[in-house]
C-alpha positions in Angstrom: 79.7 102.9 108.6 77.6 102.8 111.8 77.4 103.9 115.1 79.2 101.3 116.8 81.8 102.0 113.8 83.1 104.4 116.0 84.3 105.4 119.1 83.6 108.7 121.4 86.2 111.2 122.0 86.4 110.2 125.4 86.9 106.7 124.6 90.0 107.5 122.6 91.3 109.2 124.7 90.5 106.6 127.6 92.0 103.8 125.0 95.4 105.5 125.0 98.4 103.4 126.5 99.2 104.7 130.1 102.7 106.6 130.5 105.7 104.6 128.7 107.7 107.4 127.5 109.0 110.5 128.6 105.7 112.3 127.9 102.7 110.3 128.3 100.6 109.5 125.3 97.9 110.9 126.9 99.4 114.4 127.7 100.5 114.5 124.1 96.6 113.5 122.8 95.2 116.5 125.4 98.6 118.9 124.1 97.6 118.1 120.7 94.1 118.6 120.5 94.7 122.1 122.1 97.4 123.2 119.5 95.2 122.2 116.5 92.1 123.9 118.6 93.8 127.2 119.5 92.3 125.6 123.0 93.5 125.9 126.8 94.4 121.8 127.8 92.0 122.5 130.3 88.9 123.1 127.9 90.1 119.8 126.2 90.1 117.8 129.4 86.6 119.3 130.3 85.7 117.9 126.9 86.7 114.8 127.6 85.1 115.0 131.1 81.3 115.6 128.9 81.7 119.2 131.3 82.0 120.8 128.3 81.2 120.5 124.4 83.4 122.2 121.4 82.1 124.6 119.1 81.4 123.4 115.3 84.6 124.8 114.3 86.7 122.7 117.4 84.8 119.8 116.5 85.7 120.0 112.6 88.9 120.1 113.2 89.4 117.3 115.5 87.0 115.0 113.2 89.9 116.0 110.4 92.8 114.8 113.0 91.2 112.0 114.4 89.3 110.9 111.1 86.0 110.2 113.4 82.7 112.2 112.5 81.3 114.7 115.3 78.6 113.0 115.6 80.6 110.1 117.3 83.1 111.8 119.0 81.0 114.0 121.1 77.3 112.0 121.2 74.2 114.3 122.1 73.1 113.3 125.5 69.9 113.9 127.0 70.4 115.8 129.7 
């Protein structure tokens, strides 16, 4: 697979449908993430903001639930 292969973690989460259902898809991506992290919601938002990056162990585990490679989900930037 390539680069383009995949998508970013903020781009899944951006790609989710908007609220149709009692809880809103993405509240239940951002709840998610945390309870498989052990993370506040608010560090996974500010991951998906680019404030913030997870640790190796955050990141394996959220390549295992979301089947995407780090590398993709949360691309180096050259700051």
């Amino acid at each position: 697979m390539t680069e383009t292969d995949y998508q970013s973690f903020a781009q899944i989460y951006k790609g989710l449908p908007e609220r149709t259902e009692v809880k809103a898809p993405k509240t239940a991506f951002v709840e998610r993430i945390a309870e498989i992290t052990k993370k506040s919601t608010k560090t996974v938002r500010c991951w998906i903001a680019g404030v913030q990056r997870p640790d190796a162990l955050c990141q394996s585990l959220i390549e295992k639930e979301l089947g995407v490679p780090g590398e993709y989900l949360f691309p180096k930037t050259d700051d």
